[in-house]
N, C-alpha and C positions, 0 to 999 in steps of 0.2 A: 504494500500500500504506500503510494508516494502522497505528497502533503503542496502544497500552492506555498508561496514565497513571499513577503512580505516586501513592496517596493518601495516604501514610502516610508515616510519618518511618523507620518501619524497613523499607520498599519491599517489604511484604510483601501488600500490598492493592493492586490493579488496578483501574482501570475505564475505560469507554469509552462516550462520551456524548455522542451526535449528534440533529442534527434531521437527514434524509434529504429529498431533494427526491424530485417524483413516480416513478416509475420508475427514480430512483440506483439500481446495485449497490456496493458498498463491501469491500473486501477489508481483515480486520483480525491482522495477527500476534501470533499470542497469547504473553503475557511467556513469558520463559527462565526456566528454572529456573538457578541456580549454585550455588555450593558452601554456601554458607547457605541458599538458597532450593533443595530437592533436587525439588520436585514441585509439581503443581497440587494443591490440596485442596480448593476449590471453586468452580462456575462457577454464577451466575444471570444470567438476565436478563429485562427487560420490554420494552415498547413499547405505544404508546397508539395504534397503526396495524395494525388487523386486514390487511393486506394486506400485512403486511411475513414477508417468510420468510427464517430462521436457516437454515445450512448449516455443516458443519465437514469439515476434511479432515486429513489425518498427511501429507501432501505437502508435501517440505520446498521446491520451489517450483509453487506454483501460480499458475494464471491464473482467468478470469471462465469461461473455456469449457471449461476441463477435465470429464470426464466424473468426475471422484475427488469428488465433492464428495456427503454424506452430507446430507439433510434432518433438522432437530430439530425439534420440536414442542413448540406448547408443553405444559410440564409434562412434558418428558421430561427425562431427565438427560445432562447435557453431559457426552459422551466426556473424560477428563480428560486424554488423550493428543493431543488434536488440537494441530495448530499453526499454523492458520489457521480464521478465520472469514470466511463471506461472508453479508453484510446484502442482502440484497435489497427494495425498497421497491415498494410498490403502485400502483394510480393517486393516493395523495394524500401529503402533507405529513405525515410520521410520525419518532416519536422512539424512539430504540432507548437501553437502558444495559445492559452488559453490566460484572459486576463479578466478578475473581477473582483470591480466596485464595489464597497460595502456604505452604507449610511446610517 
C-alpha cells in the first residue's frame, strides 16, 4: 500500500508520482481528511501510458482482487469520497501523477 505526499507547507496539496513497471498494479491511500483538512476538494490526474487504468473504491480495506473496485476514465470526475486508489499499468513502462486538494 503506497500513501500521497504532502507538497505544501500547509499539507493541504497531495500528490503521487510514479513510473509503473509493465503490468504493476499499485494500491494508493488516498490522504485523511482532519480537523483542519474537513474534505477532498479536488482530485486530477494524468499518465503518458495509454494502457494504464485508474480504479477507486470507499472500502476502508481493500485488496488487488476485491470485486469493490469502480473504473475512472479519463476525463471523468474522481468520486471525492473514495479512499483508495488502484493504478493498474499496461504492457509498457508508464507514468501516473495523481494530485489532491484538500479544504
Amino acid at each position: 500500500m503506497e500513501r500521497f505526499k504532502s507538497t505544501d507547507i500547509s499539507s493541504f496539496v497531495y500528490s503521487y508520482d510514479r513510473v509503473l513497471k509493465p503490468n504493476e498494479t499499485v494500491i494508493v491511500q488516498m490522504p485523511r481528511p482532519s480537523s483542519n483538512k474537513r474534505s477532498v476538494n479536488d482530485i486530477g490526474w494524468m499518465s503518458n501510458s495509454e494502457g494504464l487504468t485508474l480504479y477507486g473504491t470507499l472500502s476502508l480495506h481493500p485488496s488487488e482482487e476485491s470485486e469493490m473496485w469502480q473504473e475512472i476514465s479519463p476525463f471523468d470526475e474522481v468520486n471525492k469520497t473514495i479512499s483508495y486508489l488502484k493504478i493498474t499499468n499496461g504492457p509498457q513502462v508508464g507514468r501516473i501523477i495523481v494530485r489532491a486538494i484538500l479544504c
